[in-house]
Structure formats: C-alpha cells, structure tokens
C-alpha positions as CSV (number, residue, x, y, z in Angstrom):
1,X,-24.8,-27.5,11.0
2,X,-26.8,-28.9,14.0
3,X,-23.8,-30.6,15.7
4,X,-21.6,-27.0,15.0
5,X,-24.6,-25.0,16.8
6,X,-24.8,-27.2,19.7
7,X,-21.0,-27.1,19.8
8,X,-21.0,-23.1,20.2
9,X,-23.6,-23.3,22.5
10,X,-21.8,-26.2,24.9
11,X,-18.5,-23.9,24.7
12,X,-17.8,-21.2,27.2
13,X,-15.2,-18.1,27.7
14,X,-12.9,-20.3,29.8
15,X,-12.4,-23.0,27.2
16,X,-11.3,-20.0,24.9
17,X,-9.0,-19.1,27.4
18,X,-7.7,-22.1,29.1
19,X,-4.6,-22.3,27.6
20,X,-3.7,-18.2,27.4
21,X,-0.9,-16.9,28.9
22,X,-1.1,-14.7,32.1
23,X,-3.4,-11.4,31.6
24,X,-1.2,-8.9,30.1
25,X,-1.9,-5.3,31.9
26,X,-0.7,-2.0,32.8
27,X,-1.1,0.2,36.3
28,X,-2.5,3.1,36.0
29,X,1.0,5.2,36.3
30,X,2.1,3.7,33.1
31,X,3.7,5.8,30.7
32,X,2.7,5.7,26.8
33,X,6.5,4.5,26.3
34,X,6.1,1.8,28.5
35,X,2.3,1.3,27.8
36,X,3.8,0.1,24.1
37,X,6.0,-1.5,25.0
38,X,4.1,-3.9,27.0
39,X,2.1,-4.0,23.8
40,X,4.7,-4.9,21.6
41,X,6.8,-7.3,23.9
42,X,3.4,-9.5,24.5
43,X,2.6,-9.2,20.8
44,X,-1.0,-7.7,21.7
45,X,-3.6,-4.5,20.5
46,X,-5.0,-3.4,23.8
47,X,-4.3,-4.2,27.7
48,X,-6.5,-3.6,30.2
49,X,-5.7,-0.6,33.2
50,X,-5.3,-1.8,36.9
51,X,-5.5,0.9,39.8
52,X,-5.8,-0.1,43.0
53,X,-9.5,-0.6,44.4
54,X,-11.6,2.5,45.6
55,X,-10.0,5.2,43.9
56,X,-11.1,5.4,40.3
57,X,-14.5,4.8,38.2
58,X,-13.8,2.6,36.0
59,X,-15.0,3.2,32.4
60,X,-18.3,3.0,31.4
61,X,-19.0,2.6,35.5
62,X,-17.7,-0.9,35.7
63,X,-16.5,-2.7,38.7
64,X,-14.2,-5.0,37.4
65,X,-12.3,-6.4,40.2
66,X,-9.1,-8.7,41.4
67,X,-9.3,-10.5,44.7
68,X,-6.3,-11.9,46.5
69,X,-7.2,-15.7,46.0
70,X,-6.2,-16.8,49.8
71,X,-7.5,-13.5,52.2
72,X,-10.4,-12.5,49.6
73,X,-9.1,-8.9,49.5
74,X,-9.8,-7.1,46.9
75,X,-6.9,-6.5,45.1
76,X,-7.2,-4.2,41.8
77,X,-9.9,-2.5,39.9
78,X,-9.6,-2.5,36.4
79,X,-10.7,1.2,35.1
80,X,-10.3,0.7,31.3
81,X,-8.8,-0.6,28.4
82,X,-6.0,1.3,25.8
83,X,-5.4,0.4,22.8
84,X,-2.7,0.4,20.0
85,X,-4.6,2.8,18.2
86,X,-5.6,5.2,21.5
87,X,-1.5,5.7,21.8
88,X,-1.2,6.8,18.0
89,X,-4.0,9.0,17.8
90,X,-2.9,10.8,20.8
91,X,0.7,10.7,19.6
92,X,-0.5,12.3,16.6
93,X,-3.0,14.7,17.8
94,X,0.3,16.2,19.9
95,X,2.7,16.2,17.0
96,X,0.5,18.0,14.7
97,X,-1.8,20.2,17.3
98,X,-5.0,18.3,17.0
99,X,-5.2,18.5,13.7
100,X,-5.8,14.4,13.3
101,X,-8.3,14.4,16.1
102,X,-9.9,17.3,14.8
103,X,-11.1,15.2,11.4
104,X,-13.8,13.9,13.5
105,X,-14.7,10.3,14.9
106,X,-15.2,9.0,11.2
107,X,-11.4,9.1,10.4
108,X,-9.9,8.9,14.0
109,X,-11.2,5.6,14.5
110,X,-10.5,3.8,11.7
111,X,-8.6,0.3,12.7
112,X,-7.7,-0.5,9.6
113,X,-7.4,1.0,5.8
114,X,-6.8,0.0,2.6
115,X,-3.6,0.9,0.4
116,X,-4.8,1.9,-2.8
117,X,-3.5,2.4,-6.4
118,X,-3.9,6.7,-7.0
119,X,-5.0,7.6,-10.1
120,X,-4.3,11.0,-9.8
121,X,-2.9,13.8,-7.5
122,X,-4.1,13.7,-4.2
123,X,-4.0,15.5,-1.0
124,X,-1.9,13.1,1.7
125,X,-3.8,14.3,4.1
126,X,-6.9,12.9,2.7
127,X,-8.8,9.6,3.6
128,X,-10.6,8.7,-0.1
129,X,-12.7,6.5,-0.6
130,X,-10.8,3.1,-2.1
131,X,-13.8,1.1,-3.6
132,X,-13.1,0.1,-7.3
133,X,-9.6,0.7,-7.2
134,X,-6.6,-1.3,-6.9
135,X,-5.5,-2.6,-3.8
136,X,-2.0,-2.5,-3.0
137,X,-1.8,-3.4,0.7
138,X,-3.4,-2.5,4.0
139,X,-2.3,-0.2,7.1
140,X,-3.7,-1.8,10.2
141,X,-2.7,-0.3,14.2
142,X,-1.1,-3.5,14.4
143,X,1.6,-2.3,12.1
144,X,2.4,0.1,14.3
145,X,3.6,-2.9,16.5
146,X,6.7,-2.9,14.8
147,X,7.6,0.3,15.4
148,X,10.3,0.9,18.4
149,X,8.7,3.8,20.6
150,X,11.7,5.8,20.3
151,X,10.9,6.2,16.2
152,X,7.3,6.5,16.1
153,X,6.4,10.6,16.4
154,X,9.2,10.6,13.8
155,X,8.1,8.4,11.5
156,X,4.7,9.9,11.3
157,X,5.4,12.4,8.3
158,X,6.5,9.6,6.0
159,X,4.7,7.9,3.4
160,X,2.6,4.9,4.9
161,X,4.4,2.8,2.2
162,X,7.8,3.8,3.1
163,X,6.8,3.1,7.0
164,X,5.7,-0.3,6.4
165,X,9.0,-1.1,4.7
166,X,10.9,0.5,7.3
167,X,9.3,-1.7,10.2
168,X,9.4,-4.7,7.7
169,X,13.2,-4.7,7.7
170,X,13.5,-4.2,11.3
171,X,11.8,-7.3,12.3
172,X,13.8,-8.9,9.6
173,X,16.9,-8.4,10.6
174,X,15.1,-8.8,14.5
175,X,14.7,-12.5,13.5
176,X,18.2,-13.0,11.9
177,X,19.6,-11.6,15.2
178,X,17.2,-13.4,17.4
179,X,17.0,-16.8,15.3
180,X,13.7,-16.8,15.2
181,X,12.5,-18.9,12.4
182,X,9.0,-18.4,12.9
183,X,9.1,-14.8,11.7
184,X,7.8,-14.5,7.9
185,X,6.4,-11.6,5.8
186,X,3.1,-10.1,6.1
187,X,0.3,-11.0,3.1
188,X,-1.7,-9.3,2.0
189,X,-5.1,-11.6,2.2
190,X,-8.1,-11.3,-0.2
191,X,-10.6,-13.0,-1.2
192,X,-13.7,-12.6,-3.9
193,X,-17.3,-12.4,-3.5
194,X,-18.3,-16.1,-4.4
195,X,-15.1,-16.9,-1.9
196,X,-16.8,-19.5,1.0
197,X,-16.6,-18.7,4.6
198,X,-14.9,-21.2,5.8
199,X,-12.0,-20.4,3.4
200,X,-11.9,-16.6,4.7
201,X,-12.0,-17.8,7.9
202,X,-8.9,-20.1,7.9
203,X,-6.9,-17.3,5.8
204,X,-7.7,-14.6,8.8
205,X,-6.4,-17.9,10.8
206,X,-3.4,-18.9,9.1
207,X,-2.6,-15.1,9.0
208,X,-3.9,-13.5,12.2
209,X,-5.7,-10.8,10.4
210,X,-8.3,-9.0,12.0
211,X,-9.9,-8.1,8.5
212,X,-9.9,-9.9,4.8
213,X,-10.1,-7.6,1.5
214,X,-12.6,-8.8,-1.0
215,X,-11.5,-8.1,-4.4
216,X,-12.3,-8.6,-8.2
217,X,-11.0,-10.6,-10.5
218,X,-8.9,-7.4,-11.4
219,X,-7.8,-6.8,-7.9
220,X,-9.7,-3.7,-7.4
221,X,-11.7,-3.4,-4.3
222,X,-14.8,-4.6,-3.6
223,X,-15.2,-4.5,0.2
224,X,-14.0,-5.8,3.1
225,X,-15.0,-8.8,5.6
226,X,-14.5,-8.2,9.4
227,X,-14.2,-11.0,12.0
228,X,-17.7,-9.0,13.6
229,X,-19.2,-9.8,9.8
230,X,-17.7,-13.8,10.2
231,X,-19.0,-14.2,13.7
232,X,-22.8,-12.3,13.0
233,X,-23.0,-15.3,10.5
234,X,-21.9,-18.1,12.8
235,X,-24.5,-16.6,14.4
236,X,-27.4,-16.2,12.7
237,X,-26.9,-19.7,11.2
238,X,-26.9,-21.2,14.8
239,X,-30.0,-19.4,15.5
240,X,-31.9,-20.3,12.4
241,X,-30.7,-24.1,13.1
242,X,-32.3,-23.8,16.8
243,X,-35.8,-22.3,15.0
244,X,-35.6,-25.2,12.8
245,X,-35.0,-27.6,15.7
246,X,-37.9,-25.8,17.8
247,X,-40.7,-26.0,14.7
C-alpha cells in the first residue's frame, strides 16, 4: 500500500491525459442535433462550451480560458459543460410539457437506473424503488449514445427494454457494415458484497462502466458501487497510509 499511495501522490492530471486525443468541444451556437452528435461521433458523455472571450460568464463564474500559443491572445472562454443527460431531459421536458422536469431534481438527475424484475402492475411513469428485486439490466445516459438524433423524441414513449434492443441492433449491424470488430455486446456487470475492490474495479475497466450493481446470490439487488465510491476508498486508504507513515 505504501508504494501505491506514493504512486497517486507522484502522479498528476497531465500524465492522465498525455496520451488523450484532442479536447472534444462545442461553440456556443451549437445546436442540440449537432451538440449529439459530436457526442456520439467522439464516443463521449459531456463536452465542454467555447464562446469567444469577453462575452459570456461562464458557469459557476469561472474564467476558463484558451490562448493563442504564439501571440498570447486569448482565444476562447469556456462557459460550461453539457451533458448527455442535459440534451435528454430537455428533449423530454419539450415532448411531454415539462412533465419530466416537473418530478423534481431527485428523478431528473438520475445517471443511471436499474432494470428490475416487476412483481406486479405498475405505473410506467413511476421511478420505484429496485432494492431486493431482480435485476434485469441497467439504463444509463450513455445508452442514449446509440441513438441517431433523428429517432430520439420518437423513441421516448417506448418501453426502456424495447429501446435498448432497438439501439443494440443498430450498432450491430453499424459494425457489420463498418467492419469493426471491436464492437461487442453490452454486460451487464455485478458483483456481491464480499466481491474485492480490485476485482470491481477491473470489471468497470474491462467494461467502461461508470457504475457496478452489487447483487445477491439470487441476483436481486443489493446496491450499487460508483466510481466516486472506488476512488473515496483509494482515498482514504492513501491517507490512513500517510498517518501511519507520520506516527
């Protein structure tokens, strides 16, 4: 452990993104058609808003800021971020006048849910509360990645199940026609309560998921591990390691 904590503490932002590609952004003139496409062509959640300096306040006050790398001059100011998830809520908050955002900050920002087993009637329109039953698959924003634009509004009254099958079998046959033989079915990644943390961690690896599932030995829900819950670990055992080191 001592050699990890003095490796996270020797490591910096640019060695995380050394070897990224270019920054991926919008102007501030993008449309929400081209805004998501941007998002799905560069296979990304979120891109950050340029506007050109002087004119805007950027969120939250910030001065983020470009400079022209030869004269100095200041280039952009980046006001703000959008996400995946800002474009559906506001896609839905038009198609069904506001009735989405109107549920409150609770439900409208959720990034990701479970797909549970119902054991009875329900209303569709209801969010319930999944823990103890069986998990069938999850419904993230970044699903919605798969979606063309042109579909999306219209594909928002169908059944979250049917939706995730009809953007699974348009990046299937998307590979076929591209040849990409990277491409490969979503899983749906779990893991129990006695699971270690290193394990969780190389399965939200291996898988790019944002979020694991911990289940039972029956596959009913149990609760859920977030990268924020991985990393508060990471760092609490780096600090305990440095109090030990100190006393």
């Amino acid at each position: 452990m001592k050699a990890s904590a003095a490796w996270l503490r020797g490591r910096t932002v640019r060695d995380l993104v050394a070897e990224k590609r270019k920054l991926v952004e919008v102007p501030y003139t993008a449309t929400l058609s081209h805004t998501m496409n941007t998002l799905l062509a560069n296979n990304v959640v979120a891109v950050p808003v340029a506007a050109p300096p002087g004119h805007w306040i950027g969120a939250g006050g910030s001065m983020i800021l470009e400079s022209d790398r030869v004269t100095g001059a200041v280039r952009k100011h980046y006001i703000g971020m959008v996400t995946m998830l800002d474009i559906l809520s506001h896609i839905a908050e038009f198609d069904r006048g506001g009735a989405i955002g109107g549920r409150g900050e609770g439900s409208a920002s959720l990034i990701a849910v479970p797909i549970i087993e119902a054991s009875e009637p329900v209303d569709d329109n209801t969010l319930i509360n999944g823990k103890g039953r069986k998990l069938i698959s999850t419904f993230t924003s970044t699903d919605l990645r798969g979606c063309p634009t042109h579909l999306l509004q219209s594909w928002l009254s169908i059944g979250v199940e049917e939706f995730k099958e009809r953007v699974s079998e348009l990046q299937r046959t998307t590979a076929i026609i591209t040849g990409d033989l990277n491409h490969r079915s979503k899983k749906l990644v779990t893991c129990y309560a006695d699971t270690t943390l290193g394990e969780v961690i190389k399965e939200a690896i291996d898988w790019h998921m944002h979020r694991v599932w911990v289940v039972d030995q029956h596959g009913l829900l149990v609760g859920l591990v977030s990268l924020t819950d991985m990393l508060r670990v990471i760092r609490e055992a780096a600090l305990a390691e440095e109090g030990d080191d100190i006393a």
